[in-house]
C-alpha positions in Angstrom: 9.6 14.6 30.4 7.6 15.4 27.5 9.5 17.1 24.5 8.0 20.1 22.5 6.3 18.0 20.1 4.0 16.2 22.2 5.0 12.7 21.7 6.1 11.3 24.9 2.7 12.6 26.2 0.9 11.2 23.5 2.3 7.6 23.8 1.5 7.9 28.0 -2.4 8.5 26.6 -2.3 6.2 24.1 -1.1 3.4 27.0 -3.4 4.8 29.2 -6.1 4.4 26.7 -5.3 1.0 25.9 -4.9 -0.1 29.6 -8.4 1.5 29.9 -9.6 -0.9 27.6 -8.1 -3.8 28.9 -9.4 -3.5 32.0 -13.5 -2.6 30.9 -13.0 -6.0 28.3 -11.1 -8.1 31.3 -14.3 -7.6 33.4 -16.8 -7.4 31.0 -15.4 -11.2 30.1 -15.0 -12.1 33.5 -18.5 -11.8 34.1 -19.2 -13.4 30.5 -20.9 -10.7 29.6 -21.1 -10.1 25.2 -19.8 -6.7 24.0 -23.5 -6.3 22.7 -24.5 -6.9 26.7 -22.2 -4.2 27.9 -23.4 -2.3 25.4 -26.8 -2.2 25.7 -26.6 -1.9 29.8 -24.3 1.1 29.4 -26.6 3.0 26.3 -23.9 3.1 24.4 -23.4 1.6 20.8 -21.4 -1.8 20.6 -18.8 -0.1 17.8 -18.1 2.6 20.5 -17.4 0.2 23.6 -15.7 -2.0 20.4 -13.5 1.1 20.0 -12.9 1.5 23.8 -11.9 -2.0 24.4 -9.4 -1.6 21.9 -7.7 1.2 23.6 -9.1 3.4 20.3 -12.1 5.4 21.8 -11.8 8.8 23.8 -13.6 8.2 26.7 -16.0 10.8 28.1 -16.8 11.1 32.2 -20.2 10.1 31.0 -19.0 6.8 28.7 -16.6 6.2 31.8 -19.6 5.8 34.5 -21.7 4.3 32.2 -19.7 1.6 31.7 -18.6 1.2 35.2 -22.6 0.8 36.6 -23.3 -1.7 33.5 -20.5 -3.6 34.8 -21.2 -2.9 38.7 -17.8 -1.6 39.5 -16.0 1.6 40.9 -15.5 3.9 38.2 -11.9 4.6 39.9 -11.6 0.8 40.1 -11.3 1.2 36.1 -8.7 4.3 36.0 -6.6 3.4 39.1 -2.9 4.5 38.4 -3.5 5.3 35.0 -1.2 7.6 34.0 -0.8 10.1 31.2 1.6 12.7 31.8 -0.4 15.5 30.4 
């Protein structure tokens, strides 16, 4: 249950945003892949995936699939059971 300020909510993003992260750097290092590689396969700039891997960045549906085809996974492989309770 989420009280009036918010913050039960925001600590469910900020897990799910960190999990997030996990998983894209746990594939991206499974395939031995650099950050700069995942990067540059995904057009996105290597502070931003940085960022995401870190469970810091605010990923966008377009960031999300991106990501997903530089890697060659499921997008829904990479947000499977997140949760948020938002």
């Amino acid at each position: 249950m989420t009280d009036p300020s918010g913050t039960s909510s925001d600590a469910a993003f900020a897990a799910a945003q960190a999990e997030f992260g996990r998983r894209v750097r746990e594939v991206r290092q499974a395939q031995s892949k650099s950050l700069e590689a995942l990067a540059e396969g995904s057009s996105l700039h290597w502070s931003n995936v940085a960022r995401i891997e870190r469970g810091q960045g605010n990923v966008t549906l377009r960031s999300l699939l991106r990501l997903a085809d530089a890697l060659g996974v499921d997008a829904g492989s990479l947000v499977a059971g997140l949760e948020t309770d938002v």
